[in-house]
Each structure stands twice: as C-alpha cells, then as structure tokens.
Steps between C-alpha positions, in 0.01 A plus 500: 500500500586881636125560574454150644814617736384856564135375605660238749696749611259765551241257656779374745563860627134563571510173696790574678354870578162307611708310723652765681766358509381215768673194316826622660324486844591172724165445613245199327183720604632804273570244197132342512338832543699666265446189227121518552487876448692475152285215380199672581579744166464228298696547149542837534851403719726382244756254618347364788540129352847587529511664890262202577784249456722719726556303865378665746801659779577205710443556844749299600780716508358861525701790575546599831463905412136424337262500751158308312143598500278305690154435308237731580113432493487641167788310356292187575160653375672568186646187488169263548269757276295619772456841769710525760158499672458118407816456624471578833206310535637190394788539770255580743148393437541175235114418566407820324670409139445201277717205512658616146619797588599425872756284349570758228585728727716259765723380227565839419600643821698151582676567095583849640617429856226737662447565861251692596597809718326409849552812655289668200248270498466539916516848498192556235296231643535539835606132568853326480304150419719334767362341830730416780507199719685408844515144599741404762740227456423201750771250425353213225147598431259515233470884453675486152245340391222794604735772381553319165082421443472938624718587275369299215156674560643814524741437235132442247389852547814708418592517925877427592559358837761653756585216765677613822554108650687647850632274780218435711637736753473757312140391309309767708732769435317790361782622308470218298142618416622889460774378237249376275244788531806711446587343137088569412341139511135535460394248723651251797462140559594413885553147652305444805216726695738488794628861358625816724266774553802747299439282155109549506557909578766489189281341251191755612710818501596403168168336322631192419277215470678173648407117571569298765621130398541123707219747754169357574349873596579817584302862643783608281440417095444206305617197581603158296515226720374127605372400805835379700311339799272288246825402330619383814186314614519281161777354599441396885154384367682282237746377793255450744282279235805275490502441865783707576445650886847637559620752239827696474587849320799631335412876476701781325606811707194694599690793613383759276347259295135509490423234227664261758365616826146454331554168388613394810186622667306353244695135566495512887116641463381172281724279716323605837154454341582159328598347899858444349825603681788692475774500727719813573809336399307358148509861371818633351526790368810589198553706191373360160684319317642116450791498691268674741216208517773245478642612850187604694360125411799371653470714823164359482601155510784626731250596761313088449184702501254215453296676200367298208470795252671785432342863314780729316389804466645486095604262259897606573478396818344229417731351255751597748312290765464130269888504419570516893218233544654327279861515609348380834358174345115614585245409221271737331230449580508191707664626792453894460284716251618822412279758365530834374362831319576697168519230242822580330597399168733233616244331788416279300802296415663481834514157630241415624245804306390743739180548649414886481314762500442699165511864539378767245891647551489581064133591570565782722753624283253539241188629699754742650579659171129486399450694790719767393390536167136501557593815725790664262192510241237665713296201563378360842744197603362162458384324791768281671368180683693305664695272218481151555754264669492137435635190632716276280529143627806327434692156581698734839213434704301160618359330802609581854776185590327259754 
C-alpha cells in the first residue's frame, strides 16, 4: 500500500511539473492545451486519471490581477493534430484542405476562442482581405439589399466589407474614400459612375482596383448596371398597350441623384415616342419613401390633373401612392393605374399587387463582388453586360377608364 502511494505520488509530481503549473491559470485555452500535452505521454504520466477529473478554472469569476493568454496559432495546431501551416490555410483558404480536416481544424480554433491576428496576416501578405464600399443613404431604398448580396460574395472568399453609407450630401466626399484607403482595404466598391474626378486620382495613386455599381458604363472602370431607360420604356409600353394616353410621374429627388435623373429621362423619352402625354403639373417630384408617395399622390390629385396612370419611380412610393388613392375613394385600377420599379419584397401583397419592374438590385451586389475578386486574384474581370430588367404585371394596373 506504501509503494502503491509513493508511485501515485511520484507520477502526480511529474504531471504537475509537465504542467507547468498551468492548471492554476484562469484561462480554458491553457487547460485544453495543457491536458492534450500530458495525454500525449501515454502511461508514462502517472495520475493523470486523477488530474483528468479535476474541473477546469471557471471563467466565470477570474481574477482581476491575471491577465489570460489568448490562443495562438500553435495552440490550435496542437490542439486539432495538425501544422500550424494547415491551420492557416483553413482560416484563410478552406478550398485547399479536405472537408475532414477543415472542420477539424474550425472546431478547434472555435474550442479555443482563436482570432487570428489581422495585422500579421496583412503585413506578410501584403493584403488586409477587406474591401470597402460607399453607398449613400437616399431615404427608403433598396441599397441594403446590394450591400448585403456584396458582402455575401465577398464574405465566400475570406474579404470583409467596410461600408461608409454617408448622407447623400456628403456621398461624393473624397474623405470618405481616403478613410477607407487609410485603414488598408484592398479594393473599393462605389455607387454610381457619376463620381468626382478627386476619387478616380485616389484610387490610381494608390493601385486599388474598384467597381462601379447601379452604373450602366463608365471611361472610368467596370461597371454593374441595367439599362435604366429600357426599364423605363417597359413600363410606358405596358401603359400605352392598355390605352392609357395621359400618364403621370411621382419621381424621387434627382438632385444629386443620378439613378433618378436617368429614369426620368428614360420615362419622359418612351412617353414622347409612344404619342402619350405628360403634363408639367403630372410630374412630382419627392423623397422616397411611403409617407413620401402618400402625399405627392395627393398633390397630384390636388392639382385635378386629368391623368389616367401614374409611374413611381419605386415600390415605396408606390405603396405610399395606393393608400392616398385609396383614402380618396379612387379604384385601382378602374379609375387610375399606378405603376412602379424595383420589385420589393412587399409589392406583392399591397392591395391591389403591384405592377413593377424587377431589377437585378441582389444581382449587382453579387456581380459587383465577382468583379472584385476576379481582380484581387490576378485574373481579367468578367465581362459585365447589361443585367436584365423585367416587367412584373400585377392586379395595380388595367384598362384606361372610358
């Protein structure tokens, strides 16, 4: 019974030496590493069934005068049985390791708490793997929905976006643009070709690559865009079909806004070669949003414009636009049809469904960030036609009223 005692002893000693005394640290990472490094000699480290059924520190409460040790690459290497090589390229190129050990190596570095250092990583390749983006805010719109399909491509090749959404006062301001280049993105996503002169020289002084989304073309770079004035002719084409001959517009703000001084060209473009008419005092011209459609219809009807139709230049207006109609007692689309463009997630369940025009708004998200990539990696940029825009015909629009 004294040797059984004296080997336990002795084998808990070398343990505890082998340990280094990290069981008394606070930190989780040092008890898993340290756990894995004593089982690894096997027998040889007597009491370790009896350490084993030690609790770990509980992180709960730790000390305030112990500072703990974040987990290194290493810690994580050691901790999924692989090189630290392998784990850095499962952090930052999955494609090149097998399913197996991907995951291996994930649930390791989540067990452990690991973040990688960023600043390392930037400084020895040469590239901070974030891309920066500056879309203006224009009241309701659907840019969230661009930003959120860039990101997600960006998001599938290691890339971390940097959104600057500005008033759009300020959406041209080239400091905007500097602050970004100044934290080390890699690449730039811009909204618009309609860009200053000072954020083309910045991107060229400093050799970043950049795309140019919601723009048709550009001398500039590479554009993602649809053909607005098409868009535009759908619609007074769909109108004009129905018999309609007198057509009124509820535009957003074009000041500064060059998404909405194209469509408006496009709309007054189609209208003059259709034969159809619009009346100075049938255009109106507000900020997006509902309550924003909702009173520019009823200065419309205010102004007993005799109009039999009625194009919002978005779905916000739009819906904005059938609750005043509605207020007013006029019938969808008996006595007016109401039109629009985007084809937001809601247009079809306002009362009645709204007739609109689809636009690629996730697609140019997405072919923006493809963009990007195809450059970040060396490789020519893929082409970029025009996406397609498509008319959705719903119950908002029917037969001019006799």
């Amino acid at each position: 019974m004294q040797a059984l005692a004296c080997i336990f002893i002795k084998g808990l000693f070398t343990a505890h030496l082998g340990l280094s005394l990290s069981l008394v640290r606070s930190s989780r990472t040092a008890w898993a590493v340290s756990c894995m490094r004593l089982q690894r000699r096997g027998p040889a480290a007597m009491g370790w069934a009896t350490l084993r059924t030690m609790p770990p520190p509980s992180p709960a409460a730790p000390d305030p005068a112990e500072v703990s040790r974040s987990a290194s690459l290493a810690d994580v290497a050691a901790l999924a049985g692989v090189s630290a090589g392998t784990v850095s390229r499962a952090l930052s190129r999955p494609d090149m390791l097998s399913e197996a050990t991907r995951t291996r190596v994930l649930a390791a570095a989540e067990r452990l708490g690991y973040v990688a250092n960023g600043a390392a990583r930037a400084l020895a390749m040469r590239r901070s793997f974030t891309v920066g983006a500056i879309v203006p805010r224009f009241g309701r719109s659907s840019f969230p929905t661009m930003v959120q399909a860039l990101e997600a491509a960006l998001a599938a090749e290691g890339y971390t976006l940097l959104l600057s959404a500005p008033e759009r006062e300020r959406g041209h301001d080239p400091a905007l643009l500097r602050a970004l280049l100044e934290r080390g993105v890699d690449a730039v996503a811009l909204l618009g070709a309609d860009q200053p002169p000072a954020m083309f020289a910045a991107l060229a002084a400093h050799r970043r690559p950049f795309v140019l989304m919601w723009a048709e073309h550009s001398a500039q770079g590479p554009c993602v865009g649809f053909d607005e004035a098409g868009a535009g002719a759908q619609v007074v084409a769909h109108l004009a079909a129905l018999g309609h001959r007198r057509i009124g517009i509820l535009t957003g703000s074009t000041a500064e806004n060059e998404r909405a001084q194209r469509r408006l060209r496009g709309l007054t473009a189609a209208i003059a070669r259709h034969g159809l008419q619009l009346h100075p005092e049938a255009l109106v011209e507000t900020e997006t949003g509902f309550a924003q459609g909702h009173a520019a219809m009823q200065t419309l009807m205010a102004r007993r414009t005799p109009v039999t139709a009625v194009v919002c230049a978005n779905d916000y207006l739009a819906a904005g636009a059938l609750s005043a109609l509605d207020q007013a007692g006029v019938a969808v689309p008996a006595q007016m049809s109401v039109a629009s463009f985007n084809d937001n997630d809601f247009a079809a369940f306002l009362h009645p469904p709204l007739t609109t025009v689809h636009l690629p708004i996730e697609e140019i998200g997405e072919q923006a960030g493809r963009v990007l990539l195809a450059v970040l990696r060396g490789d020519a940029p893929p082409a970029n036609p025009l996406l397609p825009a498509t008319l959705v015909v719903r119950a908002s629009t029917g037969p001019a009223p006799r």
